[in-house]
Every structure is written in C-alpha cells, then in structure tokens.
C-alpha positions as CSV (number, residue, x, y, z in Angstrom):
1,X,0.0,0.0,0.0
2,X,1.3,3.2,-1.1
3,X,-0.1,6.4,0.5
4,X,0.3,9.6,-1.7
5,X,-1.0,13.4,0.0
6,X,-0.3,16.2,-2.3
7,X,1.0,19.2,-0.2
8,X,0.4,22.9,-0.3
9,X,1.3,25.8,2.2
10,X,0.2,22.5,5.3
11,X,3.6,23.0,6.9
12,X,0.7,23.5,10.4
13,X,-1.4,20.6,9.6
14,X,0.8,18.4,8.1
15,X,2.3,16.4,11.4
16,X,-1.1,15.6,12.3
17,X,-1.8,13.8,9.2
18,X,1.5,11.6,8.7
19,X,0.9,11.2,12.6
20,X,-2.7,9.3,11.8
21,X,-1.0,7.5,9.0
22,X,2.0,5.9,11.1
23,X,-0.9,5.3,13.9
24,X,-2.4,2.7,11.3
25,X,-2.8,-1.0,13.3
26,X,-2.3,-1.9,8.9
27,X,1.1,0.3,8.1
28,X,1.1,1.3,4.7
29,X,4.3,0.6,3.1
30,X,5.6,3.9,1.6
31,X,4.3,7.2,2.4
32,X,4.4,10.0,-0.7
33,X,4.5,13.3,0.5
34,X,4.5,15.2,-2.7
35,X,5.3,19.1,-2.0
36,X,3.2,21.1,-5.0
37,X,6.0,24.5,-4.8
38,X,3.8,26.3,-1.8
39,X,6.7,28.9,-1.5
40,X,6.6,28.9,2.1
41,X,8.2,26.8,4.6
42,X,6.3,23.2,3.6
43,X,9.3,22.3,1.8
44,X,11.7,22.4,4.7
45,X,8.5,20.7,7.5
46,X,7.9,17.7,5.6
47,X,11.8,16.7,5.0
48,X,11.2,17.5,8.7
49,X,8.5,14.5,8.9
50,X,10.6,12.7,6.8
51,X,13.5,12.6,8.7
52,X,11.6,11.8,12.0
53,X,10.0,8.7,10.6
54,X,12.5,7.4,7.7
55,X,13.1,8.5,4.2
56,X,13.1,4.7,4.0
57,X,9.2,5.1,4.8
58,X,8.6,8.6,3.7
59,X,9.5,9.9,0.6
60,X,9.5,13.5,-0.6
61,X,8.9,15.0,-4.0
62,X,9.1,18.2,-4.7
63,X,7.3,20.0,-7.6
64,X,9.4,22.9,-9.9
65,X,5.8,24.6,-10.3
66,X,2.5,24.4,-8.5
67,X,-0.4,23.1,-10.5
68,X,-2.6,21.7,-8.3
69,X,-3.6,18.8,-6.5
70,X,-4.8,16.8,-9.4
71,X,-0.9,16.8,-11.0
72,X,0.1,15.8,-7.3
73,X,-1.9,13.3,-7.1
74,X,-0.7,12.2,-10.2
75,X,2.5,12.6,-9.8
76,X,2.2,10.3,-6.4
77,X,0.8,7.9,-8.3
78,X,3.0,7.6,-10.7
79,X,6.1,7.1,-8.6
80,X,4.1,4.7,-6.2
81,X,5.8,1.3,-5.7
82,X,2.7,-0.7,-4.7
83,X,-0.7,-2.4,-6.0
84,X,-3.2,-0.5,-4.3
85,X,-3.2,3.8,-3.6
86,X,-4.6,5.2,-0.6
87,X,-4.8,9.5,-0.9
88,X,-5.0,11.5,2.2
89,X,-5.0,15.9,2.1
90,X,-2.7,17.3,4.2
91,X,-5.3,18.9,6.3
92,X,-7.2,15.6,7.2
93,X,-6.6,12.7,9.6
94,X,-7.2,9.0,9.3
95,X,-8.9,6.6,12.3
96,X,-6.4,3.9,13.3
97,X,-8.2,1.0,11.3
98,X,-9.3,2.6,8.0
99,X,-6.5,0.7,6.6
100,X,-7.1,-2.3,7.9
101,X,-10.5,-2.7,7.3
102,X,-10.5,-1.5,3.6
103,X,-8.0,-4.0,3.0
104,X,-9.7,-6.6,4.8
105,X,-12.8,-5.9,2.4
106,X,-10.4,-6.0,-0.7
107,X,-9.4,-9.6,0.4
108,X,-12.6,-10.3,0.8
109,X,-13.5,-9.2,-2.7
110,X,-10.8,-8.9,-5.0
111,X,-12.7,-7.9,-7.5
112,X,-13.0,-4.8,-6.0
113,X,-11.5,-1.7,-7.6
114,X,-11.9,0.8,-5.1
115,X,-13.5,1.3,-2.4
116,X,-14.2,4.1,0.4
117,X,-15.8,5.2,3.8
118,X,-17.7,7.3,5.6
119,X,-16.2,11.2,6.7
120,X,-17.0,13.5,8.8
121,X,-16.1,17.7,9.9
122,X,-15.2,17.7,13.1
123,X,-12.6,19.8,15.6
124,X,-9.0,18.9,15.1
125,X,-7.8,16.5,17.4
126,X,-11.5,14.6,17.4
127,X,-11.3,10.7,18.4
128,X,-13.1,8.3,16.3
129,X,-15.3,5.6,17.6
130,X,-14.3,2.1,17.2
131,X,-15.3,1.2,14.3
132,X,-17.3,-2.4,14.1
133,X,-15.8,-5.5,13.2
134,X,-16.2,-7.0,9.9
135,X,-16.9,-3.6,7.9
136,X,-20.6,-3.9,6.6
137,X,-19.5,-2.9,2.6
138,X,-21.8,-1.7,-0.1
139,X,-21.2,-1.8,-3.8
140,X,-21.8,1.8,-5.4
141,X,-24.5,1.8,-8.0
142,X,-23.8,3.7,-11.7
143,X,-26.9,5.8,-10.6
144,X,-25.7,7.2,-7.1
145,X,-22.4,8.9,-9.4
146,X,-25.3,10.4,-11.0
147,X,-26.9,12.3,-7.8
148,X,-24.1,13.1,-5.7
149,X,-19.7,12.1,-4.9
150,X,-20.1,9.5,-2.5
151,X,-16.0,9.1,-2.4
152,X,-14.6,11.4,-0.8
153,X,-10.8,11.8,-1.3
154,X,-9.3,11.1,1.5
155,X,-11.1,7.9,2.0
156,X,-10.6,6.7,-1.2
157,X,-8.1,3.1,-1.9
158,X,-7.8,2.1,-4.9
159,X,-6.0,0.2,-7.5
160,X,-3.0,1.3,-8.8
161,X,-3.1,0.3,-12.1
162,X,-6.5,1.8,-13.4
163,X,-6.3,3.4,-16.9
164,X,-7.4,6.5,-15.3
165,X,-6.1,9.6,-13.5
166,X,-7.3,13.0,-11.7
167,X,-8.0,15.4,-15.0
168,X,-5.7,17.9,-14.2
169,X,-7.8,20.6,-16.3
170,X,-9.9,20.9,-13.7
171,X,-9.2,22.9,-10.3
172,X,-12.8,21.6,-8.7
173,X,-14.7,18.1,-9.2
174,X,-11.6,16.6,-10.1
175,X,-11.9,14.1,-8.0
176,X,-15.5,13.7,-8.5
177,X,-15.1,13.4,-12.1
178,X,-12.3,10.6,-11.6
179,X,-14.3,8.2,-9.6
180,X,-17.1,8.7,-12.5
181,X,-14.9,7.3,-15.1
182,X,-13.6,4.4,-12.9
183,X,-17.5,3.6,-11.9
184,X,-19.4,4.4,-15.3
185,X,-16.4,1.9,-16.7
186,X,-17.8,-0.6,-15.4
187,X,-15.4,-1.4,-12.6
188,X,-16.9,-2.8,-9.1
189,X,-16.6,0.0,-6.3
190,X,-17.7,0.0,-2.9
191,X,-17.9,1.7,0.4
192,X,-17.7,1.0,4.1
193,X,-20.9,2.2,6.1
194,X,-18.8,3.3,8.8
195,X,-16.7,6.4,9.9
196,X,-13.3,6.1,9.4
197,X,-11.7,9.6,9.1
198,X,-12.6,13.0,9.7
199,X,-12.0,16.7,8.0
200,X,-10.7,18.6,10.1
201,X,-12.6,21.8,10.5
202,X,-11.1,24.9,9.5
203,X,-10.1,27.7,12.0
204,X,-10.3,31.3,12.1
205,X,-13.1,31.4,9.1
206,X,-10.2,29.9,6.8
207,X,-12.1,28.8,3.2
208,X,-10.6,26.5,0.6
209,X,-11.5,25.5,-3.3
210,X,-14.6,23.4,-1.7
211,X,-16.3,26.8,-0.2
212,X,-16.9,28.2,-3.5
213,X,-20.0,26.8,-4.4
214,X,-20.5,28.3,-7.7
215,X,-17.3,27.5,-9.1
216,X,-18.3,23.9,-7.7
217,X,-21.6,24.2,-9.2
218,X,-19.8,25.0,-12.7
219,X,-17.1,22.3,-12.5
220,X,-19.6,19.4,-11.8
221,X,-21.6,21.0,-15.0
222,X,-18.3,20.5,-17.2
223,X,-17.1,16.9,-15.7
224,X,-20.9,15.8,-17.0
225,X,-20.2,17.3,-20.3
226,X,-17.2,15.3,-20.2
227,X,-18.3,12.2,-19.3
228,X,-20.4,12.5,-22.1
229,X,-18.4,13.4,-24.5
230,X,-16.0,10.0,-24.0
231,X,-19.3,8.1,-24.3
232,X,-19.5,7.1,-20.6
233,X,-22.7,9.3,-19.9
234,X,-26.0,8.7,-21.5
235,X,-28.2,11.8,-22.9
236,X,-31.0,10.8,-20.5
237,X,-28.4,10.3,-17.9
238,X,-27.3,13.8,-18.5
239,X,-30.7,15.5,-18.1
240,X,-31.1,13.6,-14.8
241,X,-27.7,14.5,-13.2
242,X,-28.3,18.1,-14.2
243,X,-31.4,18.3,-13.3
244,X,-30.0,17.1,-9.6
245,X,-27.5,19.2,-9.9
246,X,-29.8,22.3,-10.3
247,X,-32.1,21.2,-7.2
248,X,-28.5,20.9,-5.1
249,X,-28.2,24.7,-6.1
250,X,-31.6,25.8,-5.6
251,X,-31.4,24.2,-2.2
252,X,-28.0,25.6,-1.0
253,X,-29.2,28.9,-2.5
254,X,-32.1,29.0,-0.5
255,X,-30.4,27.8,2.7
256,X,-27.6,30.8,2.3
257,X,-30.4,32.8,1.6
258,X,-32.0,32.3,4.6
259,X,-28.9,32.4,6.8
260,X,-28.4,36.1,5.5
261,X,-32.1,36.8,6.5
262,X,-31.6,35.5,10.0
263,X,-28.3,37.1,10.2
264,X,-29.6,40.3,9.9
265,X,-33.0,39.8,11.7
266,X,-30.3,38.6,14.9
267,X,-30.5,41.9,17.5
268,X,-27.2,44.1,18.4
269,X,-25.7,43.9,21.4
C-alpha cells in the first residue's frame, strides 16, 4: 500500500496527518509526501517529517511549479511502488483501522477496484469511535455517481493500475469526475458504512476550493459534459444528473439565503 498526500502551504497541519498514517494498526508501506512549490516553509517541514520517521518510509517529491492537486496526485501515483493507492489531504486525519478494514474488504472481494468510507467535519484532534468488526461494505451503483460524490478523497483506496487519473484541467470536481470514469467503466466500487476519518474543521473562518460553491456548481456542470463526450454518460443520464445538480443549487441557495435573513434579523448587542 502506497499512500500519496499532495501538499500545499500545510507546513501547520501536516504532522497531524502523517501522525494518523503511522498510527495505522495496517502500516502502509511507503508514504508519498508530494510538495506542489507552496513557496513557504512546507518544503523544509515535511523533510522535517521525513527525517523523523525514515526516508526509507517517507519519501518527498518536490514540484518545480504548482499546478494543483490533481498533477500531485498524479505525480504520487506515478512514482508509487505498490498495488493499491490510498490518498490523504494534508489537512485531514485518518482513524487507526481505516486501513485495515479497507484491505480486509479487498481480500474479501478482490474484484474490488476501489473502495471508500464514511467522513465526517469535526474539531482537530477529534477521536473516532471504534469502528465495528467486519466492515458492513456496499457496492456503489452507476446511478448514485449520478446524484451526488459518495467518495470522498481522503477515504478513497484504490488500485494502482486503473487506466485513469485526476484530469488535471480541472481545479474543482476533479476528483469527483475521476471516480465517475472508474465507476461508469464498469469497474466494481464500494464503500464502508462506517466512519473512518474525519476533516478537520477549518479555524479562524479559513475557506478553501470546496467553499466556493458556484465554481463547484460550474465544475460538476463541465465533468458531465465530459463524461459524455467519452461516451461514458448517457443523454438521458445527463438530463437527470443536471437536473440534480440544479435542485442541489436551488437548495444551497435557498439555505444561504436564509442564513443572510436571520443574520440580519439577529438583535445588536
């Protein structure tokens, strides 16, 4: 098991999340740490990590350029050593049996291609319950890629030698529009009904590429165009994801709406 966790400006966060990697009861067995030219001091904190843990264990790549996570993903893939991928952001953190239990499922199934968890948003530092033992998995349908991205990315294992990898034209969906090809292929994916990491809330109002909801609402409108352009999305198919899609926004706009509303309705001190 390689583990690849593309790295930008995380020279705070990223100790916690190698931290809840070498806490794994299933250790991978290389660690990618693949620095995407943040300009700052990440460079110099994850040779840092490296050095406390092994450059046997952890090895670090840095990037001439930054173009995203998609190419740093890639480029962790590439250089990966091992059958199956496991990706993990630099600002997350992973429950000690993730690993194990994944892998247990993939033993279980081999047939298997890849397969996630549950995540939730919770304060740094935030203990997971134990999870149960064996992982109830659930094979992902062809329709549920069509209403929502029930993979998120730093649950995600998979194989490493799928014909596919993150588009990096795109700065938002990208992983979204990844797991589509590898589902609406035709391979076998599935996901553990269970909690197994957590995203680590944000502090001091800090917003990333996933709080900007329009530009979200735009990429997931061009990955469908996409996926039908390479023949992988029907026309009907289309009409129904988009007509999802626009509900999602509808929705979200209305809820923003009416936080503004009771923002301002909220008395002065």
């Amino acid at each position: 098991m390689s583990v690849v966790v593309p790295c930008f400006r995380c020279a705070a966060t990223i100790d916690d999340a190698v931290a809840s990697i070498a806490a794994q009861t299933l250790r991978p067995a290389e660690v990618l740490l693949v620095e995407d030219a943040s300009g700052d001091d990440t460079l110099d904190a994850l040779h840092r990590v490296a050095a406390a843990y092994g450059s046997d264990w952890i090895k670090v790549i840095a990037l001439p350029a930054n173009r995203g996570p998609s190419h740093a993903r890639n480029t962790g893939w590439q250089q990966a050593r091992h059958p199956y991928i496991a990706f993990l952001d630099a600002d997350d953190s992973w429950g000690p049996r993730k690993l194990e239990l994944q892998m247990a499922a993939l033993a279980a199934d081999p047939d298997i291609a890849l397969i996630a968890h549950q995540m939730l948003v919770r304060p740094r530092g935030t203990e997971l319950p134990e999870p149960r033992s064996p992982a109830d998995v659930q094979i992902v349908s062809r329709t549920t890629l069509l209403v929502r991205n029930p993979f998120p990315t730093a649950s995600v294992v998979l194989r490493r030698d799928l014909p596919f990898r993150f588009d990096e034209d795109f700065r938002r969906s990208e992983d979204y529009l990844l797991w589509s090809q590898i589902v609406l292929s035709g391979y076998r994916c599935a996901k553990i009904d269970q909690v197994l990491a957590i995203w680590n809330r944000r502090e001091n109002g800090a917003v990333g590429l996933s709080d900007d909801f329009d530009a979200i609402h735009r990429g997931r409108r061009d990955l469908r165009r996409k996926l039908v352009r390479q023949g992988l999305l029907s026309k009907h198919e289309f009409l129904f994801a988009s007509t999802i899609g626009m509900v999602n926004r509808m929705r979200r706009e209305l809820l923003r709406g009416l936080r503004r509303y009771r923002s301002r309705r909220r008395p002065r001190p």
